[in-house]
N, C-alpha and C positions, 0 to 999 in steps of 0.2 A: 504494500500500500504506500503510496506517494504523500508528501509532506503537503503536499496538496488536497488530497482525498481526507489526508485527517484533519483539515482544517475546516473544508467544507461540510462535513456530515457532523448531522446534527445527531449526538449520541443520547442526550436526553428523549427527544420526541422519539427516538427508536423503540425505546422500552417506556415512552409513554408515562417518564417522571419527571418534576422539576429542575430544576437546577439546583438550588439547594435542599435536596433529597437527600435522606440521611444515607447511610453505608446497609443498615439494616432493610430499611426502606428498597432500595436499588437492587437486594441478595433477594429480598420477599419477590419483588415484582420479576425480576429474572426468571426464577425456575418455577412462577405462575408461569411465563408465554414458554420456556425449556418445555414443561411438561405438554401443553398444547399444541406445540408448532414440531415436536420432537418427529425424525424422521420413521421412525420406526408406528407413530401413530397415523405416521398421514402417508403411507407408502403410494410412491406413486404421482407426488403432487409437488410438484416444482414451485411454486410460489409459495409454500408452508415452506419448501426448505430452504427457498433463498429466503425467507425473515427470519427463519432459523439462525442461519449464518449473521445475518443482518445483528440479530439481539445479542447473539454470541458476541460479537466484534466489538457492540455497543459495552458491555458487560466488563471484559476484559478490560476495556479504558477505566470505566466509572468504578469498577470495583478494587483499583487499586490509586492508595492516594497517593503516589506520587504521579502515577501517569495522567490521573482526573487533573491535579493542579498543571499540571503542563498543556493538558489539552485545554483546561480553562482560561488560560495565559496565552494560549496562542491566540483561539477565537476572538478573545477579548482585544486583543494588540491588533490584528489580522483584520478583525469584523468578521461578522458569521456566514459574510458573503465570499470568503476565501483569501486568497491572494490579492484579489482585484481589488480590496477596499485600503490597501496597502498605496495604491497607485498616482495619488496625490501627492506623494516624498517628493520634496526636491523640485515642484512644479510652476512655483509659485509662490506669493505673498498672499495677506489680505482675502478676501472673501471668494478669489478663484482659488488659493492654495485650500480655504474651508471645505469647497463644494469637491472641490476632486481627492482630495485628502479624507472624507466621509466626515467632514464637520469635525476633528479634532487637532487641537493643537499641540505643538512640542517645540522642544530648543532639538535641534541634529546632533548639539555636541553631549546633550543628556543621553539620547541616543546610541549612541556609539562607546558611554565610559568616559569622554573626555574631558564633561561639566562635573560639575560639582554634584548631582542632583543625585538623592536616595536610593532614584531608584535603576540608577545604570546600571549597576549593576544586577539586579534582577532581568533585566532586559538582557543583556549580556549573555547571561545566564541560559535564557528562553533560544537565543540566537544559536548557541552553542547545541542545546536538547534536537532545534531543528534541522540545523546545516549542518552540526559539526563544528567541532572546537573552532574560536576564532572565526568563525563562518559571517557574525556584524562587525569584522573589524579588517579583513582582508577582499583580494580580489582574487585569491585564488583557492582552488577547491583538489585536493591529490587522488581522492578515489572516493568512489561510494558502491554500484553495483546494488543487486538483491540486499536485500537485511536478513539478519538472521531472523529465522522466526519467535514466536514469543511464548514464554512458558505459560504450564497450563496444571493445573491443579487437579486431585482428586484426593477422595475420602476412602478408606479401607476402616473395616473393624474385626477385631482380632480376638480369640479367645485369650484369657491371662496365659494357657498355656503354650500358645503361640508364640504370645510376644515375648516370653521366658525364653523359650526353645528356638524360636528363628522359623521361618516359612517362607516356601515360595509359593505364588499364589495366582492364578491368572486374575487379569482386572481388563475389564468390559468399556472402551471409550468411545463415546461418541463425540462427535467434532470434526473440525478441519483436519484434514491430513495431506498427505504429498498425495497427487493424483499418481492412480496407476497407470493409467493409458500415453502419459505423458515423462512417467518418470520425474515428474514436477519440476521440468524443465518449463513448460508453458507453450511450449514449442507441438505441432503436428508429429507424432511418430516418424522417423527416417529424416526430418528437419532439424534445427536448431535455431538458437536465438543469435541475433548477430549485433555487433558493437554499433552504437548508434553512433551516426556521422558526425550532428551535431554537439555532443558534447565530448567525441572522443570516447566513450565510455565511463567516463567521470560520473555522469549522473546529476552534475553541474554546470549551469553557463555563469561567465562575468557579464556583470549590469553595469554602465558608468553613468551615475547619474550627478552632472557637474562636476565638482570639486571629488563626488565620492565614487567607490566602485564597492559592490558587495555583488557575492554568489547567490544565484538560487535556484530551485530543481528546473530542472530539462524539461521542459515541454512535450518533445519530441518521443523520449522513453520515461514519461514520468518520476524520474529522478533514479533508474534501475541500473543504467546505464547500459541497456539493452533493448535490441529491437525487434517485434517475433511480427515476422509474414505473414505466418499462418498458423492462427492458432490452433491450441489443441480443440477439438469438439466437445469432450467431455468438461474440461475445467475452462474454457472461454479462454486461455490465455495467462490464467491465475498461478496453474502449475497446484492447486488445491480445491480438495471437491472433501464436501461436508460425508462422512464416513463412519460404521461402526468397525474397530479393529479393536481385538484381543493380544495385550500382553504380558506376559510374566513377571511380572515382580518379588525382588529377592529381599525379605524382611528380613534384617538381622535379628541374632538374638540378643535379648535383654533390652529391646525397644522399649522405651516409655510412656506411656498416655502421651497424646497430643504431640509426639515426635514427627518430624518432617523428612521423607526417607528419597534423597534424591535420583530419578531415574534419568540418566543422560542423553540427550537426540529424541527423548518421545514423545517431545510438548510442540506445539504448534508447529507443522513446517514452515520454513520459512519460502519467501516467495523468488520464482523462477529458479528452483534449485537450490537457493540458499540454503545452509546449516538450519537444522530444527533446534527449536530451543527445549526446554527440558522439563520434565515433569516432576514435580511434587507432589510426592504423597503423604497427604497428614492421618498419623496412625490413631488410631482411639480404641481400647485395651476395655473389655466386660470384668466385670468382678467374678474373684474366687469366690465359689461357699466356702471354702474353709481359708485358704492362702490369700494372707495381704503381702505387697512388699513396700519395703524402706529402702531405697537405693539399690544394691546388687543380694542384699538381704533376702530371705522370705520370712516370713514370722508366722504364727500358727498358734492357739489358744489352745490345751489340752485339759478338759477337767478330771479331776484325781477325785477319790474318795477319802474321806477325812482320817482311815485308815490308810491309806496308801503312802500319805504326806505323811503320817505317825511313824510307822512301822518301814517304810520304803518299799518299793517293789522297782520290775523294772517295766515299761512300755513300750510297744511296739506304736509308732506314731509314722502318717505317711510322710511322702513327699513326692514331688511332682514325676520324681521317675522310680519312685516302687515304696520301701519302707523302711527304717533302722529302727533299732533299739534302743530306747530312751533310760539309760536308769537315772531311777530315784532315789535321793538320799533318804536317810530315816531323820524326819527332825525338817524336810523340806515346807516351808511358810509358800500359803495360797499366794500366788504374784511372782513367786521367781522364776526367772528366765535362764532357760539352759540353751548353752548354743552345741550345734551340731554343723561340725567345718565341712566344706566343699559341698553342702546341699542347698546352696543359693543360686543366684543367677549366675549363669555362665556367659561376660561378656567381654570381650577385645582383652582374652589372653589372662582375664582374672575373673576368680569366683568366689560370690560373697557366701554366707553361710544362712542355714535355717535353724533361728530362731522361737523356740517354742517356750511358751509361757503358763504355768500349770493355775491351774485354779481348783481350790477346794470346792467342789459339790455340796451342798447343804441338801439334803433331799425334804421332802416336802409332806411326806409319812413316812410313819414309822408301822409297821404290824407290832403288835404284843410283844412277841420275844425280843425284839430290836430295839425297842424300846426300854425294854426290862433291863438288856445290856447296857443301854449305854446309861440306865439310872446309875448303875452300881458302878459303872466307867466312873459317872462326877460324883459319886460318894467317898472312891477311892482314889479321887486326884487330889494330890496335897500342892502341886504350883500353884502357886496364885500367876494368872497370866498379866494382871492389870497391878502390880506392886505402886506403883508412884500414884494410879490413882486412888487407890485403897489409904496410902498413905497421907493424899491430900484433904482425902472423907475423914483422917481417922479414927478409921476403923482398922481392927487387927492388931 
């Protein structure tokens, strides 16, 4: 897409929100027209899928705030008429320089960095996002060609035993991708795309206007710096056609909630061949019933009976890959934590341990006999377990 095209489309009216639309707002209204305009619901229907694409595209901008504030900074500087409301620069004074200028005024040297004013350098800044470094301060422009494509997002969710263990797992995308018919060259099969005359393949011409010269995209190959004859049939030229494609993703283990697990080349391709950009996947991890973790830890609750803790025994307690043997000391207090090494998470070459924490059972009846025992149990206990409070009553 051309520095032109992004200036002209209006990515708000695409998805049919304001401009100051919140982020939640923009994510809501999205995968409302996703789920509608999706191609897998409208099979067969060419205008569901190019608004498909259309919303996707809008999305992508709006949904990320650095590329929203850029785009709002160009339109706003630019006009929402494109390039052309630019065309007033340098033409004039006085109420001709207003009316071809779209009615607004400037000093040139605020412009360019070389006044004093706030805001050159956010302008600066904008110049560089568009053309490329230095791009409002020179006449000349060294390369540009296709862009790489642009990353692209998905969601996985993973048992805890997953994201402990590692998985690989196929994941289902829908979206732009590199056309197949074309090889997302953009180009007719047995064709190719050839160096545009006019900017040499830069992707850039010099402008001189008066005193100044500044760079700006090619007309000719809208700033690609390539030329295709004949386009492909199936992607019009684009070198990308809206696609469901399947691929494998390799979770590490010891992933964490909300971890971000980068896949390289399988995010948006990019156009007339360009490098794809790359995919993220954000992980989000179900609850154990019995296993929480702390870092490379697992931790684990085990209730004991009030003899167990007295007298000691030993337990058999699980863990995520079978079970050990837990002994108990005699004299062990409801809340202590016994660690068991190398039964934690296994990740990048170290392994934390499982953490289990005993807790005395109180049961809730008793039958007659059990009862009768443990009468003669506190008949025959001479500790006093509470001495400082007994002492602070006292009593004794």
């Amino acid at each position: 897409m051309s520095t032109k095209d992004y200036i002209e489309k209006d990515y708000y009216k695409s998805l049919g929100v304001a401009k100051d639309a919140s982020q939640a707002e923009i994510k809501k209204i999205y995968r409302k027209l996703a789920r509608e305009l999706h191609p897998d619901k409208n099979p067969g229907d060419a205008k569901a899928e190019a608004r498909f694409k259309e919303v996707s595209e809008a999305y992508d901008v709006l949904s990320d705030p650095a590329k929203r504030k850029e785009y709002d900074e160009a339109r706003s500087l630019f006009g929402a008429g494109g390039l052309g409301g630019f065309g007033g620069f340098g033409a004039g004074t006085g109420a001709r320089a207003g009316q071809r200028g779209g009615n607004f005024n400037f000093n040139v040297s605020d412009l360019f960095g070389s006044g004093n004013s706030a805001n050159s350098g956010n302008l600066n800044d904008l110049f560089d996002g568009l053309f490329g470094a230095n791009a409002g301060r020179t006449t000349r422009r060294t390369s540009a060609g296709p862009r790489r494509g642009q990353d692209a997002s998905a969601d996985v969710t993973l048992s805890f035993e997953e994201a402990v263990q590692g998985v690989t797992m196929p994941l289902r995308l829908t979206g732009p991708a590199a056309c197949a018919t074309c090889g997302g060259s953009g180009a007719k099969p047995g064709t190719a795309p050839r160096r545009c005359p006019n900017c040499g393949g830069s992707g850039f011409v010099s402008r001189n206007q008066g005193a100044f010269g500044f760079s700006e995209p090619c007309v000719e190959c809208r700033g690609t710096g390539q030329v295709i004859d004949d386009p492909c049939v199936d992607c019009h030229g684009s070198g990308v056609t809206s696609q469901v494609r399947t691929i494998n993703v390799r979770i590490p283990a010891g992933v964490r909630d909300g971890a971000k697990v980068r896949v390289a080349g399988k995010g948006t391709p990019g156009a007339s061949g360009a490098p794809a950009g790359d995919l993220y996947v954000t992980v989000h991890v179900e609850p154990h019933k019995l296993f929480s973790r702390n870092g490379d830890d697992l931790t684990l609750t085990v209730p004991i009976t009030f003899a167990e803790a007295t007298l000691g025994t030993t337990l058999r307690v699980p863990t995520l890959d079978g079970s050990v043997a837990l002994k108990i000391a005699a004299g062990t207090p409801s809340g202590r934590t016994l660690r068991v090494r190398g039964r934690g998470v296994h990740r990048r070459g170290s392994t934390g341990d499982l953490l289990v924490t005993v807790e005395v059972a109180v049961p809730a009846n008793l039958d007659s006999a059990a009862r009768e025992a443990l009468e003669r149990f506190a008949a025959a206990q001479s500790d006093d377990p509470r001495p400082q409070i007994t002492a602070a009553l006292g009593e004794g």
